[in-house]
C-alpha positions in Angstrom: 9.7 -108.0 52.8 11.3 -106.2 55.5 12.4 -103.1 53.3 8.7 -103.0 52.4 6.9 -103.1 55.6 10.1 -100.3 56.5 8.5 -98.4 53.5 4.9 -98.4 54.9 6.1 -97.5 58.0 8.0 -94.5 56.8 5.1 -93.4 54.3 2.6 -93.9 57.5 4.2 -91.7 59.6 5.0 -89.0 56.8 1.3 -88.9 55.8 0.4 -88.5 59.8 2.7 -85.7 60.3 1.3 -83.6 57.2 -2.2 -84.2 58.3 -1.5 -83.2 62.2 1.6 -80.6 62.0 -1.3 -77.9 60.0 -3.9 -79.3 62.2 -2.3 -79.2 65.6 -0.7 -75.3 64.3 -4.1 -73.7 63.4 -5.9 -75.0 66.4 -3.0 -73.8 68.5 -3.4 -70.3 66.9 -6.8 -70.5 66.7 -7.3 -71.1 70.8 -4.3 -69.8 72.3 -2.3 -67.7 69.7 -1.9 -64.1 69.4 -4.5 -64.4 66.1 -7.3 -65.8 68.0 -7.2 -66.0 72.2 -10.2 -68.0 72.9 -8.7 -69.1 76.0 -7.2 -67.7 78.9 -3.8 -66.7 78.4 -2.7 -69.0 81.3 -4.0 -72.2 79.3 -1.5 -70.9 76.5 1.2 -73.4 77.9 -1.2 -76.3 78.5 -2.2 -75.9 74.7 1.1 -75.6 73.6 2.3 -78.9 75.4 -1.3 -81.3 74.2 -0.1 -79.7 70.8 3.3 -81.0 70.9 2.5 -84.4 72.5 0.1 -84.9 69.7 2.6 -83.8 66.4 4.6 -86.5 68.3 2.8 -89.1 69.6 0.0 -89.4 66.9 2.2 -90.3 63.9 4.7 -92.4 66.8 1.0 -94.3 67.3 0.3 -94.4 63.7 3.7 -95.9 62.3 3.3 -98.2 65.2 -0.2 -99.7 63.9 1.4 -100.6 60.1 4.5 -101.7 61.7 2.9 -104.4 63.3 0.1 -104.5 60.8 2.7 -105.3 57.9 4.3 -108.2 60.2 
């Protein structure tokens, strides 16, 4: 039971990351890269870090849900 829920957990969090890694990159490109600039160049760094908190706090969040879902 335990190796299972362990499992879930593992596949969760996989399947989060290759959803938001491509998602977070292109919209990071896309409004403050050097391929699209939509924004100031002083919000770069403010983009950068939601960017980052969300590749690792979104699949942190999600593995957390089946964790306890799988109980």
């Amino acid at each position: 039971m335990r190796l299972r829920r362990l499992a879930l957990t593992l596949a969760a969090l996989a399947a989060s990351l290759v959803v938001l890694v491509p998602l977070c990159v292109l919209a990071v490109l896309g409004l403050a890269g050097p391929h699209g600039g939509v924004l100031p160049a002083a919000w770069t760094p403010w983009v950068l870090g939601a960017a980052w908190l969300t590749v690792v706090l979104g699949p942190a969040w999600v593995a957390r849900l089946v964790w306890r879902r799988t109980g």
